[in-house]
C-alpha positions as CSV (number, residue, x, y, z in Angstrom):
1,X,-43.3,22.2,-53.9
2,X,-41.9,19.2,-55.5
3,X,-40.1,17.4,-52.2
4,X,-41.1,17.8,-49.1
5,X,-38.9,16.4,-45.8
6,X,-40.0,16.2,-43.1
7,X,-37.8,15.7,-40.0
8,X,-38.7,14.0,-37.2
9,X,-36.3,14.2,-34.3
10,X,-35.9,10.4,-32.7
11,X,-38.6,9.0,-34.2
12,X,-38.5,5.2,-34.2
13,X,-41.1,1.9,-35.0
14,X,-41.0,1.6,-31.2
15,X,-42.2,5.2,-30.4
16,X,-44.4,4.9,-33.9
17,X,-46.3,1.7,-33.6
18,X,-48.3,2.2,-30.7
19,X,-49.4,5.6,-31.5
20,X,-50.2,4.4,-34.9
21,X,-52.3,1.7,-33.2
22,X,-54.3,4.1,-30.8
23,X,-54.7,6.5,-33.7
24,X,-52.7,9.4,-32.4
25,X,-51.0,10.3,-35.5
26,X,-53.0,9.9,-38.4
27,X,-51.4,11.9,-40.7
28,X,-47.9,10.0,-40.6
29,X,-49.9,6.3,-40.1
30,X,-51.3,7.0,-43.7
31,X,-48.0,8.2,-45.5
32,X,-46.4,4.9,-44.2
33,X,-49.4,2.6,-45.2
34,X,-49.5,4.4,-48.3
35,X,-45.9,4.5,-49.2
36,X,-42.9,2.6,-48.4
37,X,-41.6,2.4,-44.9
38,X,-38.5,1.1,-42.6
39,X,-35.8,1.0,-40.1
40,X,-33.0,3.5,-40.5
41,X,-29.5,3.2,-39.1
42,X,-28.3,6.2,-37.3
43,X,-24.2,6.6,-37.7
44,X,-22.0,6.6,-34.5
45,X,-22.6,8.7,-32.5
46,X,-26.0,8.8,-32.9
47,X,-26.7,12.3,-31.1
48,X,-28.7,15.4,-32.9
49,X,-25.8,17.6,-33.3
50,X,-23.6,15.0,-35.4
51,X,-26.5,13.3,-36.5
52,X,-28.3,16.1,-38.6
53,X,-25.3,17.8,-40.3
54,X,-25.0,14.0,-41.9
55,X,-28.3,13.9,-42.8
56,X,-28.1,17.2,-44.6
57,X,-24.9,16.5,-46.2
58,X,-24.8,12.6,-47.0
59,X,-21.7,12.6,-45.6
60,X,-19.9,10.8,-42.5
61,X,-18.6,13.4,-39.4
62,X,-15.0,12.7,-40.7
63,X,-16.0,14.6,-44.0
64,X,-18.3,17.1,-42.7
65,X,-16.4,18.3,-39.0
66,X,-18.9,18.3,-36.6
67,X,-19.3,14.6,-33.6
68,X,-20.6,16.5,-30.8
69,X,-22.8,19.7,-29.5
70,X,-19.6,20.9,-28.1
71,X,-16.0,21.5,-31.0
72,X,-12.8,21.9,-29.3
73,X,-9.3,24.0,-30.4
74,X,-7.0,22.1,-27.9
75,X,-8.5,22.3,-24.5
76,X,-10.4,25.1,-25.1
77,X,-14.6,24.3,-26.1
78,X,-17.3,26.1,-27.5
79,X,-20.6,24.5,-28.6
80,X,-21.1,24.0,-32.4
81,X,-23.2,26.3,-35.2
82,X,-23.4,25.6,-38.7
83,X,-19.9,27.2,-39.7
84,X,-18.3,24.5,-38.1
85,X,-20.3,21.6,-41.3
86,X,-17.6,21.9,-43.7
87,X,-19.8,20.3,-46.6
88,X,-22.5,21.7,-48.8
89,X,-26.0,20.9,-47.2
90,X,-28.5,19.9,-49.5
91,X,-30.1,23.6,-50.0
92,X,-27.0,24.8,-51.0
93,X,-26.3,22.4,-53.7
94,X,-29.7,22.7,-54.6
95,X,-29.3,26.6,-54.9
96,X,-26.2,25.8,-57.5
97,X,-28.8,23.8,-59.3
98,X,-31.0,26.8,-59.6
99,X,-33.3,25.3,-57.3
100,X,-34.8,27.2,-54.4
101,X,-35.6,25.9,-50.6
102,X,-37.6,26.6,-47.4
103,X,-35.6,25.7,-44.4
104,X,-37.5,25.4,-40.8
105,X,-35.9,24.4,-37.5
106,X,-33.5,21.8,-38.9
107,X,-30.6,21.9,-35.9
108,X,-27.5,22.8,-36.2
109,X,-27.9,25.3,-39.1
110,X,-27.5,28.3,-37.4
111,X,-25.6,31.0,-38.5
112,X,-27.1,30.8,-41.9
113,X,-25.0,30.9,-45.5
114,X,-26.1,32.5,-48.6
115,X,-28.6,30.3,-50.6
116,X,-31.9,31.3,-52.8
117,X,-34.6,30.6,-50.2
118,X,-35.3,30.8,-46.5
119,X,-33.9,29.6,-43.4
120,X,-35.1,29.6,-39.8
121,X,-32.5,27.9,-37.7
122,X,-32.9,25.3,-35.1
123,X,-31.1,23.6,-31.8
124,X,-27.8,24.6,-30.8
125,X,-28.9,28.6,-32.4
126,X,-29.8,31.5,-29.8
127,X,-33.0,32.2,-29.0
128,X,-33.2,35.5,-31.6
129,X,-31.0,34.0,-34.4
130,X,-29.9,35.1,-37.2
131,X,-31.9,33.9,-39.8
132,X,-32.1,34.2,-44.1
133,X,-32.5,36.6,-45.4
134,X,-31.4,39.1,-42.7
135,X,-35.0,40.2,-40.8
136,X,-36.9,37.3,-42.0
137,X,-37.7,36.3,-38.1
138,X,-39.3,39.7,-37.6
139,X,-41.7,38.7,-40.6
140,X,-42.1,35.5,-39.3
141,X,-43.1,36.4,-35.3
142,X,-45.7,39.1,-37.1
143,X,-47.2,36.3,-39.6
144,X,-47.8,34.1,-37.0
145,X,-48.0,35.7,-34.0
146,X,-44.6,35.0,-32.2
147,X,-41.6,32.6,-32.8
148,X,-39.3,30.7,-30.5
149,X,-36.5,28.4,-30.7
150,X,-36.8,27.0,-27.1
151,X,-39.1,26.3,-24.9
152,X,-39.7,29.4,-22.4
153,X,-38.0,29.5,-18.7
154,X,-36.7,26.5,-16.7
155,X,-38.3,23.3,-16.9
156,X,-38.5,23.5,-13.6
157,X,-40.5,26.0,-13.2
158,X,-43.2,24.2,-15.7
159,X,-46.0,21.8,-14.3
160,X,-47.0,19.0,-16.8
161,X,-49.6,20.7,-18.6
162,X,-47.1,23.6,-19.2
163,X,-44.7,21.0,-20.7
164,X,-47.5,19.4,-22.5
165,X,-48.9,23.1,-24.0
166,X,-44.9,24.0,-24.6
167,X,-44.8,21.2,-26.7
168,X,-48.5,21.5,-29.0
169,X,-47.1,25.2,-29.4
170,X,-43.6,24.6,-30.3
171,X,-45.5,22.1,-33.5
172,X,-47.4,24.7,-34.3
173,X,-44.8,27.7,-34.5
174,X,-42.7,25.4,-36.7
175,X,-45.6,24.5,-38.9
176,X,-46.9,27.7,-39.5
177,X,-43.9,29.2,-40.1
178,X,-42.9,26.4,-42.5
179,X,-46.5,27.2,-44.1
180,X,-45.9,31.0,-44.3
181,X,-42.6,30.9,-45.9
182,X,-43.6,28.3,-47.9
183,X,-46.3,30.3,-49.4
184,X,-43.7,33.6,-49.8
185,X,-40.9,31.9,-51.8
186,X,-42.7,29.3,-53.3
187,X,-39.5,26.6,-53.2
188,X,-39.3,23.8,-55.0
189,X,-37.4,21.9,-51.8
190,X,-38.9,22.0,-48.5
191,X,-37.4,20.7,-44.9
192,X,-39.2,20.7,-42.0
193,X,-37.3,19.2,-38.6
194,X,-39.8,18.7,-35.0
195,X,-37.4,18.9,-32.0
196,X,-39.8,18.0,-29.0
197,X,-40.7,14.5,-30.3
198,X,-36.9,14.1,-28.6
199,X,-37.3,16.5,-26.0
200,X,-40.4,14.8,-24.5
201,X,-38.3,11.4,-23.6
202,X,-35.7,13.9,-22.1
203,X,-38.2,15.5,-20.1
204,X,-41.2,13.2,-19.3
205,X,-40.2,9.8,-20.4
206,X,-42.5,7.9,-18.5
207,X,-45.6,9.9,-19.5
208,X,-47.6,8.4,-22.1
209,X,-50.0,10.8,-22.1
210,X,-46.9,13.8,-23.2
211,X,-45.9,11.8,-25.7
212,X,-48.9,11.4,-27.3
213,X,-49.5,15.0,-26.9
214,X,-46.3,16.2,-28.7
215,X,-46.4,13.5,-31.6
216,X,-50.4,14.4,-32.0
217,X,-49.6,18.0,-32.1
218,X,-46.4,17.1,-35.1
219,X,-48.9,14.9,-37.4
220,X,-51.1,17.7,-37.1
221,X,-48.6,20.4,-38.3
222,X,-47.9,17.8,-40.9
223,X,-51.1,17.6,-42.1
224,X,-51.5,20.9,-42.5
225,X,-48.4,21.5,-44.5
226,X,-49.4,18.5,-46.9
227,X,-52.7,20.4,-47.6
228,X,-51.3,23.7,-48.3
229,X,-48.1,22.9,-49.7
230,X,-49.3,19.4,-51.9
231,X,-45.3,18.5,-52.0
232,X,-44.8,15.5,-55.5
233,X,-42.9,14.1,-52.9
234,X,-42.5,13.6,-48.7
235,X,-39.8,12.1,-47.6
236,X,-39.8,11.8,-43.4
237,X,-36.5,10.6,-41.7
238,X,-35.3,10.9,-38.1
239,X,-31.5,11.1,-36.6
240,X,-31.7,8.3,-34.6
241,X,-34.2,6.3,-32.1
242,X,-35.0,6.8,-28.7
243,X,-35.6,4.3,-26.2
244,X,-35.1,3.0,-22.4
245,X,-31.7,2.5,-21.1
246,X,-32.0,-0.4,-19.1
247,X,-28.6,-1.2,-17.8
248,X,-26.1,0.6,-16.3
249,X,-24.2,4.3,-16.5
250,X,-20.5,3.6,-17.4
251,X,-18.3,6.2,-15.9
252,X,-15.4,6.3,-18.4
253,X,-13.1,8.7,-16.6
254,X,-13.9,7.2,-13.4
255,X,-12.5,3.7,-15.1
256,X,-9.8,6.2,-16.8
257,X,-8.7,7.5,-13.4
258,X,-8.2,4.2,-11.9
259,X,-6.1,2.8,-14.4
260,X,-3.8,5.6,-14.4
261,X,-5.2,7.3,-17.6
262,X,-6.7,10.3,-16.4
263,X,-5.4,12.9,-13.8
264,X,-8.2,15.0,-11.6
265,X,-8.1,18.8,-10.3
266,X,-10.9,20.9,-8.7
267,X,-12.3,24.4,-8.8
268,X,-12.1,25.7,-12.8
269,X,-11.1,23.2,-15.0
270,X,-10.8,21.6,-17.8
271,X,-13.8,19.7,-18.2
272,X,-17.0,21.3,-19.6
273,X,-18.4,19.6,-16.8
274,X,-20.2,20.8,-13.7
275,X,-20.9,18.0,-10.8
276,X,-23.8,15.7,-10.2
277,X,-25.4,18.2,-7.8
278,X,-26.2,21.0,-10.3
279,X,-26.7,18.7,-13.7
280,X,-29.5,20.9,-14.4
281,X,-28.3,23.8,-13.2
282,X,-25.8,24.3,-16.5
283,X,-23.9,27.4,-16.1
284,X,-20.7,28.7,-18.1
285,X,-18.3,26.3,-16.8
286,X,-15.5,29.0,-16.9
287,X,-14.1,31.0,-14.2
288,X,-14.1,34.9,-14.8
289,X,-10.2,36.0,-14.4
290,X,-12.0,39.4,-13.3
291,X,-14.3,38.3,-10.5
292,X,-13.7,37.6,-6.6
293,X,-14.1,34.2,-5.3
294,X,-16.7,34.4,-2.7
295,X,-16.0,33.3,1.0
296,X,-18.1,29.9,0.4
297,X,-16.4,29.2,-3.2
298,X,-13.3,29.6,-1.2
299,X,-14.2,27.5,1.4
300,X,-15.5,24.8,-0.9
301,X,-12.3,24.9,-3.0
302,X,-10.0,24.3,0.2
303,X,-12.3,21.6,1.0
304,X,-12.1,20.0,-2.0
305,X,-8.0,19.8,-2.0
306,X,-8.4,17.9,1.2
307,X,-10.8,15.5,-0.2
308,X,-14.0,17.3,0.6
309,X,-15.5,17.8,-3.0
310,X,-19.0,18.4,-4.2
311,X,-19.5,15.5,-5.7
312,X,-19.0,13.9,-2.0
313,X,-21.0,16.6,-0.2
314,X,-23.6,16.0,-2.7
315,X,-24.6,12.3,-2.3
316,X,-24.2,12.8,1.5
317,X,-26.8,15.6,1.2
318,X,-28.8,13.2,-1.4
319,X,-28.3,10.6,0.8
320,X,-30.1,12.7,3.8
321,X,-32.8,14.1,1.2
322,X,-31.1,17.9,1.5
323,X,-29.8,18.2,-2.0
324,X,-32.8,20.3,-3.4
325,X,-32.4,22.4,-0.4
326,X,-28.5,22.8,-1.3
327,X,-29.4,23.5,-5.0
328,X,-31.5,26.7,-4.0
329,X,-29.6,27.7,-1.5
330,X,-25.6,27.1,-2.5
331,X,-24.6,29.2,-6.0
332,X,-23.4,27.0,-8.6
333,X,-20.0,28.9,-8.7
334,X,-19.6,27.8,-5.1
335,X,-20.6,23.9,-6.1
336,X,-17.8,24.7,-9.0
337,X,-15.0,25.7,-6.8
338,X,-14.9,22.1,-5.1
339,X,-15.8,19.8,-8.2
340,X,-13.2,17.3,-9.0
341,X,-12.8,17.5,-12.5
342,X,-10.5,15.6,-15.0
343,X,-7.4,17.5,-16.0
344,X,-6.5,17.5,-19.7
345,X,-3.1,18.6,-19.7
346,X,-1.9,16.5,-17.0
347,X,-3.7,13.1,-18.3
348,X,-2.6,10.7,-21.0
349,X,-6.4,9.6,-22.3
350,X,-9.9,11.2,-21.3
351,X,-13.2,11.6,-22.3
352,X,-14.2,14.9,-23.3
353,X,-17.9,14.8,-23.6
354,X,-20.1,12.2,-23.2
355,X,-21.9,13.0,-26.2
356,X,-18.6,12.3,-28.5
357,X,-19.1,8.5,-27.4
358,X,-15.2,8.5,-27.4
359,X,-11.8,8.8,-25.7
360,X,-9.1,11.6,-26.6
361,X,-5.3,11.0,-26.3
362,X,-3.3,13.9,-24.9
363,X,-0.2,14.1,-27.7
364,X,2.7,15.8,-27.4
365,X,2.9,18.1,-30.4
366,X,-0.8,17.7,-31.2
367,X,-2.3,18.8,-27.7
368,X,-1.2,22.1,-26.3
369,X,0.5,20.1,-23.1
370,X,0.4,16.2,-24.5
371,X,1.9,13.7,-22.3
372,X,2.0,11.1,-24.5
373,X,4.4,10.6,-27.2
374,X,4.0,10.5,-30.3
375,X,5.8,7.1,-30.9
376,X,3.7,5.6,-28.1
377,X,0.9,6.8,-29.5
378,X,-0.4,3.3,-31.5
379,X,0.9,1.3,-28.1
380,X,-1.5,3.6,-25.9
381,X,-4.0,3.4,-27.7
382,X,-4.4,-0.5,-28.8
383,X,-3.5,-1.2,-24.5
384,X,-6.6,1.4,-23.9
385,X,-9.1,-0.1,-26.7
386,X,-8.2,-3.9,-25.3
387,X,-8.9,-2.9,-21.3
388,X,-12.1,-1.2,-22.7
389,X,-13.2,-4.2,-24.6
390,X,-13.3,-6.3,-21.5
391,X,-14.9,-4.3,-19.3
392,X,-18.0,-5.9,-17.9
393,X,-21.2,-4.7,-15.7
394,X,-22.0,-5.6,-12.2
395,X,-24.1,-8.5,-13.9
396,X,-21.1,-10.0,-15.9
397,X,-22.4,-9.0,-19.7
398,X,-20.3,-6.8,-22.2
399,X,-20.0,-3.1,-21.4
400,X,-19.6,-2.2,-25.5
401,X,-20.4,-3.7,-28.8
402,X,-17.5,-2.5,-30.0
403,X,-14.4,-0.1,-28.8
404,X,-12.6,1.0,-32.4
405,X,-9.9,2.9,-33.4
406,X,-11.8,6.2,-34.9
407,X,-10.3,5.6,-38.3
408,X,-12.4,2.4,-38.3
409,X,-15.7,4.7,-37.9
410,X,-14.7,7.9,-39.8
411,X,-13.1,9.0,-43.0
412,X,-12.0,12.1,-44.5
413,X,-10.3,15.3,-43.7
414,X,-11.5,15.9,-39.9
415,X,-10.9,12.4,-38.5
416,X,-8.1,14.4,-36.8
417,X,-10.8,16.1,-34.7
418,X,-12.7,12.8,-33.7
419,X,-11.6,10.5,-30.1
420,X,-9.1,8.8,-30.8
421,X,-10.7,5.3,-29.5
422,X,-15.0,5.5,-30.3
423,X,-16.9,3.4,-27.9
424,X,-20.5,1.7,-28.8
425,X,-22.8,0.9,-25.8
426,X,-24.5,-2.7,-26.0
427,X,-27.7,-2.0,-27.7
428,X,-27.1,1.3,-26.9
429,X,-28.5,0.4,-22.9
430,X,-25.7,1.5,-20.8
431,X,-25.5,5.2,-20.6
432,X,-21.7,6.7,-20.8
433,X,-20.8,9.5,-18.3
434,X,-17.7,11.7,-18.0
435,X,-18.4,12.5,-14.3
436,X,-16.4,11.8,-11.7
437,X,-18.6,10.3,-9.3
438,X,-16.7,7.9,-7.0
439,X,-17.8,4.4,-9.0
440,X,-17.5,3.1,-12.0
441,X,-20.8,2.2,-12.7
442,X,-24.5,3.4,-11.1
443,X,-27.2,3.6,-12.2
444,X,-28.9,5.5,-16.0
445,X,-29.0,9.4,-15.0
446,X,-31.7,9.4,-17.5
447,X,-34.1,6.3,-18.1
448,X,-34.4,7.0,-22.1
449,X,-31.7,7.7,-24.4
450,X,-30.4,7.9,-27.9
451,X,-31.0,4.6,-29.8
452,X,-29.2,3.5,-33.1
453,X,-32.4,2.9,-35.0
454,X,-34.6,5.6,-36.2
455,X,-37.3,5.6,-39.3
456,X,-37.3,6.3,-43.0
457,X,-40.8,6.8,-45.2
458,X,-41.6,8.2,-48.2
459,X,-44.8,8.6,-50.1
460,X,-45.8,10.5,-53.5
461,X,-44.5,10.8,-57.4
462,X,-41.1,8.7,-58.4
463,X,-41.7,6.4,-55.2
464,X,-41.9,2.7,-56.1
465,X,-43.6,1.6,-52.5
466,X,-42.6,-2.1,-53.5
467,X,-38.9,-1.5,-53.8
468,X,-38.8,-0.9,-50.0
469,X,-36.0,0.7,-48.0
470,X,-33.0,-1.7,-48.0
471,X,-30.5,-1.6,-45.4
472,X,-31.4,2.2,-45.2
473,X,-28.7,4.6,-43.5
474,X,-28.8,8.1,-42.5
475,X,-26.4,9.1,-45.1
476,X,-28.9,7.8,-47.8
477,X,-31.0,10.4,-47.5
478,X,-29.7,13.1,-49.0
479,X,-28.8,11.3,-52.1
480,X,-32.5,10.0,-51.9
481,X,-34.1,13.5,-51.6
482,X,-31.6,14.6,-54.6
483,X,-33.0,12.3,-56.6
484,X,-37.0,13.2,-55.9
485,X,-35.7,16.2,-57.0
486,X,-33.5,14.9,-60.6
487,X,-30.6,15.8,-58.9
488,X,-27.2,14.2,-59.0
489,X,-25.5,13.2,-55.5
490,X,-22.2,14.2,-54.8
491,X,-19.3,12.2,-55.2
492,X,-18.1,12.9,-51.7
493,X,-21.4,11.6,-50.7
494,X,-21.5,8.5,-48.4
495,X,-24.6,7.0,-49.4
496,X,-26.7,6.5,-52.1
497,X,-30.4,6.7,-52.9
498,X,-32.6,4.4,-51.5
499,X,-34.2,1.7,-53.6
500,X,-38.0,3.2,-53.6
501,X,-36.6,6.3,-56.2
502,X,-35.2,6.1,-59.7
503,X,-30.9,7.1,-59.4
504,X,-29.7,10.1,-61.2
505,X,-25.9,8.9,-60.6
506,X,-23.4,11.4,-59.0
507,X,-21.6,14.4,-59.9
508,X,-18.4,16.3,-58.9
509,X,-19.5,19.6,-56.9
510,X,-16.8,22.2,-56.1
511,X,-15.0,22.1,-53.2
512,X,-16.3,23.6,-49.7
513,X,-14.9,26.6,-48.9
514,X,-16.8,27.8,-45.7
515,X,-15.4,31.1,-43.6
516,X,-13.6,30.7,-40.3
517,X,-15.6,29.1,-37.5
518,X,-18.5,31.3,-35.5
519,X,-18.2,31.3,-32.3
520,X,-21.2,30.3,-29.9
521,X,-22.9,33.9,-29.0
522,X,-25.7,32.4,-26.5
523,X,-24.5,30.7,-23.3
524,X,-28.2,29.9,-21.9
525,X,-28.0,27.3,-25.3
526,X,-25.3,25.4,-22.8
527,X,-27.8,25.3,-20.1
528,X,-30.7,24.0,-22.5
529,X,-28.2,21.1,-23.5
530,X,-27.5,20.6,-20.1
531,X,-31.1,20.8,-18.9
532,X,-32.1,18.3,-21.6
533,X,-28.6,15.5,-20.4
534,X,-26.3,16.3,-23.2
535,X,-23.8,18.0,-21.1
536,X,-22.8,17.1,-17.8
């Protein structure tokens, strides 16, 4: 193997520096110290879904199609696979180099396309995905002794030590199964991605103890690979950092709603959204045409057209201590039938997922049932990014670093696709929400969160440790691994290789012509992004 990359999902000097000083993670400790280490700048958003396709790629989301875990065709959603990365990732222009690669739980890679290697998808695939070649998971559950994509059951079902143990095995299915194939198609490029490292902040935040258990169990796995495999080169990166959010949670269609924005309904709507009461309970947020209302989802709904809606009936029962006892008692399409939702159709502006870190216009002629005209369309939107830049907490400070048109953020041909206004938390500490909750502002659903900042290494042959990292940015690193590899980047690319490797200079590749879009075959993946705080 000449390159090696490893991925390292949120991974950040933050996370990394105390566990390097207790002596938790060995392994990684010793390829910084040994090679060339720094900061690396996520893009915006900085969520896994986005985040990894421009990793792969080198290019921004405007080039490559893909800001959030869920795509959209008007109002309609489905959640995102890899037909939806309209650019070549970096095994497939390897593979036109005659260059082969070993692909292992990178997310967002799933359903696979033709290349000369392997490929085991990772987050947002099903749990029995399709994999390349066709069969190769069947080879890899007998190699190893059984291979999974999640995390078995409901985390809420799992004690700690269950977590913990889901965690240690989730490293080691992931390194032995990098190992195996490794050893079967003997590539020349190699990328490894480790989920949980992310997963763990999502789940047990507070818990030291877990986190040094699931980066322990990844430096291990690493270690391992380094001995078998002896890569030239490794290269580790992450998508983004992780750290606490410490200020407030911004409803965005609350603050939509009361100026006049954003226009509500209940029952099935048009939000992928599902009420405060069952954020963890993520089912498919669609009515079935063919099924009955029950009695209590009828009841609910009338309620809620009086006023009477589950986001009320839940913080009275939270406010009593009963909303567990609702949860296991009350279905979810019952909770459904009297959420207030926003309404695309009938607003002018609205956020569609919190994840997209962004507001949509509803345009005539653009949106199945826009509201706003064309013509208006710059006025709307400059009145819209002007209230948003003075929005202010409870505590008097800044809500956003920045509120910007999208074609300030994005290039290319799917800026079309993006929010029409992007919004950037402050420090990335306030936490944005699409629920409709009552106030503007409460408090963090979750007390850790997506940072801006993750990490960049690299260690080995071609890597001048003295040269450092420079301003490093997420799309510099497929550039960077092309050249480890004497490959030229693309043209299209975005970044450019990092100062610790030698340039090859860049190179016209053909066009991308991808197939039309898969659609998402495995609704229990919406509940996993649910469970874990990416959907609402």
């Amino acid at each position: 193997m000449r390159t090696l990359l490893v991925g390292i999902d949120a991974a950040c000097f933050p996370v990394l520096d105390p566990l390097f000083e207790a002596g938790a993670t060995p392994t990684l400790d010793r390829l910084f110290a040994d090679g060339v280490a720094g900061r690396l700048e996520s893009q915006i958003p900085p969520w896994t879904p986005s985040a990894w396709p421009s990793l792969y790629t080198g290019v921004n989301p405007g080039k490559h199609g893909v800001f959030d875990f869920l795509t959209f065709d008007g109002y309609d959603w489905d959640v995102v696979n890899h037909s939806h990365v309209r650019e070549h990732a970096l095994w497939e222009v390897l593979d036109r180099r005659g260059l082969s690669s070993v692909v292992v739980n990178v997310p967002v890679t799933y359903p696979p396309r033709e290349f000369d290697g392997a490929l085991v998808p990772g987050y947002t695939a099903p749990e029995d995905p399709e994999c390349h070649p066709a069969g190769l998971l069947e080879d890899v559950r007998a190699a190893i002794g059984g291979y999974s994509v999640y995390a078995p059951g409901e985390l809420s079902d799992r004690d700690r030590g269950e977590t913990i143990d889901g965690y240690r095995e989730a490293a080691r299915m992931r390194g032995e199964a990098f190992r195996y194939l490794a050893d079967r198609f003997d590539p020349e490029f190699g990328f490894v991605e480790f989920q949980y490292t992310d997963t763990v902040f999502h789940e047990l935040p507070e818990d030291d103890g877990a986190i040094r258990a699931a980066y322990a169990a990844v430096d291990e796995q690493i270690d391992a690979i380094l001995e078998e495999c002896d890569p030239d080169t490794v290269v580790v990166a992450s998508d983004h950092g992780i750290g606490e959010y410490d200020g407030y949670e911004f409803r965005v269609n609350e603050f939509l709603r009361n100026r006049g924005y954003a226009e509500t309904t209940r029952g099935g709507g048009s939000l992928p959204s599902w009420s405060s009461v069952v954020r963890n309970n993520l089912m498919r947020g669609e009515a079935d045409a063919d099924r009955t209302p029950s009695p209590l989802e009828r009841a609910l709904d009338l309620a809620a057209r009086v006023g009477l809606t589950s986001q009320r009936l839940g913080a009275a029962l939270e406010a009593v201590g009963l909303d567990d006892l609702a949860l296991e008692y009350v279905p979810d399409d019952a909770i459904r039938a009297g959420t207030e939702r926003v309404s695309f159709p009938e607003s002018a502006a609205y956020m569609r997922s919190r994840i997209e870190c962004g507001i949509r216009l509803n345009v005539a002629g653009r949106e199945p049932e826009g509201v706003v005209a064309p013509e208006e369309y710059d006025a709307v939107r400059e009145s819209l990014i002007e209230a948003l830049r003075e929005v202010r907490t409870p505590d008097g400070e800044a809500v956003f670093d920045a509120v910007l048109p999208r074609e300030a953020v994005f290039d290319g041909p799917y800026v079309e696709d993006a929010a029409d206004v992007v919004l950037v938390p402050a420090d990335y500490d306030h936490y944005l929400s699409s629920l409709l909750l009552g106030d503007e502002f409460g408090e963090p659903w979750q007390s850790h969160n997506h940072k801006r900042y993750g990490i960049v290494a690299a260690a080995g042959a071609g890597v001048d440790a003295s040269a450092g990292v420079g301003d490093a940015h997420l799309f510099d690193v497929a550039p960077t691994v092309l050249a480890t590899l004497g490959v030229p980047a693309s043209e299209r690319m975005d970044g450019r290789p990092l100062p610790f490797v030698e340039p090859v200079g860049t190179e016209r590749y053909s066009d991308f012509e991808g197939g039309p879009a898969a659609e998402a075959v495995d609704r229990d993946v919406e509940r996993r992004l649910s469970d874990m705080g990416y959907l609402e």
